[in-house]
C-alpha positions as a Markdown table, in Angstrom:
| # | Residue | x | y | z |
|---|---|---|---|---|
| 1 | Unk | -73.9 | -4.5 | 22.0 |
| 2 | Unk | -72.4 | -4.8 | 25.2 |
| 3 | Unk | -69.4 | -6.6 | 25.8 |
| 4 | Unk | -69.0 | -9.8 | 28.2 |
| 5 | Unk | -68.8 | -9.1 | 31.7 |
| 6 | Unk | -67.8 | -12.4 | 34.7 |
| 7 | Unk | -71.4 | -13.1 | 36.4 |
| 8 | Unk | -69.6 | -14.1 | 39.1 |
| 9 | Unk | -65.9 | -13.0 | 40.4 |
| 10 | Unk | -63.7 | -15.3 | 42.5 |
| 11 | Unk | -60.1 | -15.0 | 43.8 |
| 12 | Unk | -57.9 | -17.1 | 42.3 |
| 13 | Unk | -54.2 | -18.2 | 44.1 |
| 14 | Unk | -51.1 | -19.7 | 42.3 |
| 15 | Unk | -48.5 | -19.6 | 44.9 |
| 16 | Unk | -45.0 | -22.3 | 45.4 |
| 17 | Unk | -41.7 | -22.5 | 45.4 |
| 18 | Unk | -41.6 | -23.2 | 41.8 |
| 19 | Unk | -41.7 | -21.1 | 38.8 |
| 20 | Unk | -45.0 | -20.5 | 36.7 |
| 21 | Unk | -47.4 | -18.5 | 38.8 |
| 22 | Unk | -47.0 | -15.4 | 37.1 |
| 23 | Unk | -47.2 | -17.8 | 33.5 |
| 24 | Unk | -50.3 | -19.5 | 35.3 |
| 25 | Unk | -52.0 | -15.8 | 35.6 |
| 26 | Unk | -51.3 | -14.7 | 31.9 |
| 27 | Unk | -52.4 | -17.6 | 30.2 |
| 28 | Unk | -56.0 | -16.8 | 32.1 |
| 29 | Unk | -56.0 | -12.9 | 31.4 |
| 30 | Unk | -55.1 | -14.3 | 27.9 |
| 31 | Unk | -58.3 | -17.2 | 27.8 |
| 32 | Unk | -59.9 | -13.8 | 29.2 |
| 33 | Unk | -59.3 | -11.3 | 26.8 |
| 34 | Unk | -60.4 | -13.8 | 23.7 |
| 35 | Unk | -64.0 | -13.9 | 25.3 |
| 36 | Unk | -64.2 | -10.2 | 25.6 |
| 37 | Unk | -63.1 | -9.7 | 29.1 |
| 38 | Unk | -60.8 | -6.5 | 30.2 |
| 39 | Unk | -58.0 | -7.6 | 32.1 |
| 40 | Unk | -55.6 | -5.2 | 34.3 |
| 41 | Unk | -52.1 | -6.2 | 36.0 |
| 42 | Unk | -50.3 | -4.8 | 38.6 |
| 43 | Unk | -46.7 | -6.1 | 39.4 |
| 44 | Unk | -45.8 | -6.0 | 43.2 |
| 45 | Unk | -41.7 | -5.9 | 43.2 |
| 46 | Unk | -41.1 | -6.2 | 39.5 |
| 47 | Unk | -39.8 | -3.2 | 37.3 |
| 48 | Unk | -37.5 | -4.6 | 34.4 |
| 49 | Unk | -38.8 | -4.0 | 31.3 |
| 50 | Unk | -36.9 | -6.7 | 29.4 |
| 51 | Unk | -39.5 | -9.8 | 30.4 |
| 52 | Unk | -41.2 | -11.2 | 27.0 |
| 53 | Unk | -44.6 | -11.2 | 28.5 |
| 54 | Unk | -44.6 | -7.0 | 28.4 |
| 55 | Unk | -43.8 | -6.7 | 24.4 |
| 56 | Unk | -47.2 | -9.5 | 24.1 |
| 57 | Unk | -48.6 | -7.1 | 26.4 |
| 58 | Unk | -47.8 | -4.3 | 24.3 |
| 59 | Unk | -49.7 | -5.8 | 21.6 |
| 60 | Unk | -52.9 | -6.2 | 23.5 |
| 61 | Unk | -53.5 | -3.0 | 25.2 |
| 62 | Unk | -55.9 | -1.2 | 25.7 |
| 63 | Unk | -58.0 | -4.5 | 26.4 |
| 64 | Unk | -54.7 | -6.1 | 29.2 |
| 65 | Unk | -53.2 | -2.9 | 31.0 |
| 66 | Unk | -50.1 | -3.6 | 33.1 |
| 67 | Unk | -48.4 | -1.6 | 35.5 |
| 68 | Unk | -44.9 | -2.1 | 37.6 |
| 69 | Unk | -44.0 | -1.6 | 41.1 |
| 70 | Unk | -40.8 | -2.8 | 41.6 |
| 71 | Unk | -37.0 | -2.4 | 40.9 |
| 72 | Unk | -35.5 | -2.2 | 37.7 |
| 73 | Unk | -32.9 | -4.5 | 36.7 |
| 74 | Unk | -29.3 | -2.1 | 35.9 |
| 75 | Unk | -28.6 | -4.3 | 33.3 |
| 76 | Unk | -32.0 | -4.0 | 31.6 |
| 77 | Unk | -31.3 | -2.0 | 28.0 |
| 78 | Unk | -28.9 | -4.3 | 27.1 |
| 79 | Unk | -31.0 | -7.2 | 28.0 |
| 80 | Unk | -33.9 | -6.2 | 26.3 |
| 81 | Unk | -31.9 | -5.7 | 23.5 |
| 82 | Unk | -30.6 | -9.3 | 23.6 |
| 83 | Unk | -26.7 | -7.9 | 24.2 |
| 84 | Unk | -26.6 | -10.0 | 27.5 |
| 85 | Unk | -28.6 | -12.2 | 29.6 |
| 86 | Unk | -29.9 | -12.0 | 33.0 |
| 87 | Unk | -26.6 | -12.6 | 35.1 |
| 88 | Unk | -28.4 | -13.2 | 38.2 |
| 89 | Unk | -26.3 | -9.9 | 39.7 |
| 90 | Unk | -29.8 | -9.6 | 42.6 |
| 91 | Unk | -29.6 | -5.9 | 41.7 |
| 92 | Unk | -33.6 | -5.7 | 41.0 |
| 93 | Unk | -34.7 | -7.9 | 44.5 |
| 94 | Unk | -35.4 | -6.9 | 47.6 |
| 95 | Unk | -33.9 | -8.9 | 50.5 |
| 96 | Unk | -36.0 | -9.4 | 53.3 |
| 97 | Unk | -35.3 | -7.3 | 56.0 |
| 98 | Unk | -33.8 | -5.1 | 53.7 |
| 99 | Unk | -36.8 | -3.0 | 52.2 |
| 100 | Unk | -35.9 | 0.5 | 51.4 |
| 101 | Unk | -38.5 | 3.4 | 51.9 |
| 102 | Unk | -38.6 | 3.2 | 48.2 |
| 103 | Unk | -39.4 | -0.5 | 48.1 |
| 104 | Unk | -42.2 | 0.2 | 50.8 |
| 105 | Unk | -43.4 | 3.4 | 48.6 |
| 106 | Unk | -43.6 | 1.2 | 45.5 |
| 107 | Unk | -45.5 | -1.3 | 47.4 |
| 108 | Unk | -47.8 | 1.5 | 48.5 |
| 109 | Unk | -48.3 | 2.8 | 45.5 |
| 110 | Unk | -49.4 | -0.7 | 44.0 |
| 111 | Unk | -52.2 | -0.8 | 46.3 |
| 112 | Unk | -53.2 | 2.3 | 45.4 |
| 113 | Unk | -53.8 | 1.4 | 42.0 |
| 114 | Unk | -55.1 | -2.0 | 42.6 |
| 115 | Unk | -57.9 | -0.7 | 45.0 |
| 116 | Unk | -58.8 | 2.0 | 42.4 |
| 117 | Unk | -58.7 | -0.8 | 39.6 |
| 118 | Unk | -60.5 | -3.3 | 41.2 |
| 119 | Unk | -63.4 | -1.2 | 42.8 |
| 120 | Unk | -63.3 | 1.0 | 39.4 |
| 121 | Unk | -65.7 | -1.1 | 37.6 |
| 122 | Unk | -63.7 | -0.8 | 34.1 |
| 123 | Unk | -61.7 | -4.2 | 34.2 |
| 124 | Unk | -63.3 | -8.1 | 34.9 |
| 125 | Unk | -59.9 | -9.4 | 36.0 |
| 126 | Unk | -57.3 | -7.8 | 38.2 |
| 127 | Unk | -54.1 | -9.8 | 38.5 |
| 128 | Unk | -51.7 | -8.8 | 41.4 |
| 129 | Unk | -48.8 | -10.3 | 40.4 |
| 130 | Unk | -46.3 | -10.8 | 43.8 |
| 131 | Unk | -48.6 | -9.5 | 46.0 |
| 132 | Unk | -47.9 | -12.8 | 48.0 |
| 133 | Unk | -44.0 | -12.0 | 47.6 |
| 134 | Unk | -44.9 | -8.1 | 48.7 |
| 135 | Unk | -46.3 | -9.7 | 51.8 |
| 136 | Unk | -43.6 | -12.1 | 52.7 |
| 137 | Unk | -41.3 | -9.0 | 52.5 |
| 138 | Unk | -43.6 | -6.6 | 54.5 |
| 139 | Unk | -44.0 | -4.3 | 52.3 |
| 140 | Unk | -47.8 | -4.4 | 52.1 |
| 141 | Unk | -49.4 | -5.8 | 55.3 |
| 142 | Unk | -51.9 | -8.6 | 56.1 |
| 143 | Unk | -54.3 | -6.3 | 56.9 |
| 144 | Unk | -54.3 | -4.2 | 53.5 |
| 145 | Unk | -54.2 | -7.2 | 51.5 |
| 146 | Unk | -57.3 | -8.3 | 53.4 |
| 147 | Unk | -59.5 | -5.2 | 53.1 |
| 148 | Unk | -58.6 | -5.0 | 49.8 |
| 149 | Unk | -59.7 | -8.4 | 48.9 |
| 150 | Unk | -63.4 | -7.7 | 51.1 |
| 151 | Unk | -63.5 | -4.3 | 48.7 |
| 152 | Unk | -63.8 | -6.7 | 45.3 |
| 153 | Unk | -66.8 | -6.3 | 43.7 |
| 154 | Unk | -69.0 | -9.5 | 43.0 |
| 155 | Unk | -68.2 | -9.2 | 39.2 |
| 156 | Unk | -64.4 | -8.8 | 39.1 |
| 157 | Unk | -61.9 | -11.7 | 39.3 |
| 158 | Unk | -58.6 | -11.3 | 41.2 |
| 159 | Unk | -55.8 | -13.1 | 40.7 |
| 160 | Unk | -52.6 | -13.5 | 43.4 |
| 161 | Unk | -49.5 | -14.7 | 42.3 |
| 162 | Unk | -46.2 | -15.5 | 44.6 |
| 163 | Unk | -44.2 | -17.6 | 46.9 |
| 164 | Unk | -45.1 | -18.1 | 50.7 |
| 165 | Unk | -49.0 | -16.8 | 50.4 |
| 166 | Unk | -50.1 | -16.7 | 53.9 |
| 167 | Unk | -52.8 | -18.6 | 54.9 |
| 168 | Unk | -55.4 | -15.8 | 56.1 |
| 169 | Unk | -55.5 | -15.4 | 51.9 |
| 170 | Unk | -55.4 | -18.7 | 51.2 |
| 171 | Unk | -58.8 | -19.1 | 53.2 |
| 172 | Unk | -60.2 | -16.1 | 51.2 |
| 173 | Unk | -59.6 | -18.0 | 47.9 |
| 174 | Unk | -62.0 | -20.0 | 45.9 |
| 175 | Unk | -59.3 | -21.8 | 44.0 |
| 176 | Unk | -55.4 | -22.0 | 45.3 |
| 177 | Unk | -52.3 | -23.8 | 42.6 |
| 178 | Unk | -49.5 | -24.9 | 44.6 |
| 179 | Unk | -46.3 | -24.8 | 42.1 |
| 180 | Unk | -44.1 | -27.5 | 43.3 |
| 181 | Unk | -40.4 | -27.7 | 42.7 |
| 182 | Unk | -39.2 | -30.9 | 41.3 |
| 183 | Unk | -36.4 | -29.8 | 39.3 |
| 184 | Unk | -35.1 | -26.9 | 38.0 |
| 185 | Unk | -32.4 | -26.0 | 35.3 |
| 186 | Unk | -30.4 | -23.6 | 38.0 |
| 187 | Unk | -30.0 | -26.9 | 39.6 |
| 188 | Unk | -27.5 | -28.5 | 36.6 |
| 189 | Unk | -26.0 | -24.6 | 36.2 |
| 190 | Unk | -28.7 | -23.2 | 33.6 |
| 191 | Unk | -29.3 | -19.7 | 33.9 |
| 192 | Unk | -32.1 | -17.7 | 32.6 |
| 193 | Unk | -32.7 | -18.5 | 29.3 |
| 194 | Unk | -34.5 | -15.3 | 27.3 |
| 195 | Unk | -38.0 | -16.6 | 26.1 |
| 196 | Unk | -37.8 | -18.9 | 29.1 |
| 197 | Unk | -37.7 | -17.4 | 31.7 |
| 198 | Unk | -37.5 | -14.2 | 31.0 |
């Protein structure tokens, strides 16, 4: 028998200044993967290996691939380990203006294999998580985002996660999540909590 496939693919937007988007997009390749679907993420910006989402991950391959495009945190063993926390140190971000050729080759790279996994046929939904972030810090540009977005076959869902979306992708999507900032733990001194947000 063969297995479920999307009739019809949208694109799919959870952007804001608030945290959840990337939460937003697993809870759907999770809902996804219990009807069947095959689900792939790419990470724009993001190479720790200590976030709880990749050991869930783990668990469910081969039917949820992921693969990471970013910095590593230099603290990561010993958080993943849970020897320390996340102590904010900004050694796994890009600044804007900042970009190193390795950031920009990262970035490069991630388009690669989101091109190849989107017009590859294997997966239903392709989550590119930070793309709007990867944009925001020039690393990928309008115009690759955009052609890769008219490449998308009719049957595959994409998913964009990230902060400051611009609005030439906004227009593209079918449905767009604003995450809103109301308050925030950081804001009473709370740092990243493992499990939480990380």
């Amino acid at each position: 028998m063969a297995r479920a496939r999307l009739e019809k693919g949208l694109i799919q937007v959870y952007t804001g200044n608030s945290k959840g988007k990337t939460t937003a997009a697993l809870g759907l390749a999770l809902r996804a993967l219990g009807h069947g679907f095959k689900v792939y993420i790419i990470q724009f910006m993001k190479g720790s290996s200590y976030y709880g989402e990749l050991f869930s991950l783990q668990r469910l391959s081969p039917d949820i691939q992921l693969a990471q495009y970013g910095r590593n945190c230099p603290h990561d063993p010993m958080i993943r380990q849970g020897e320390m926390q996340c102590v904010g140190c900004g050694g796994c971000f890009v600044r804007k203006g900042a970009a190193t050729e390795q950031d920009r080759l990262m970035a490069d790279r991630a388009m690669e294999r989101a091109r190849a996994v989107i017009t590859g046929g294997e997966y239903d939904i392709v989550i590119l998580d930070e793309l709007s972030n990867a944009l925001w810090f020039e690393l990928v540009t309008l115009e690759a985002a955009l052609d890769l977005l008219a490449a998308k076959p009719d049957h595959v869902e994409v998913v964009i996660t990230g902060r400051n979306t611009p609005p030439e992708i906004l227009e593209k999507a079918h449905l767009v999540t604003e995450m809103r900032e109301i308050k925030h733990p950081y804001q009473i001194g709370v740092p990243s909590r493992r499990g939480i947000e990380y």
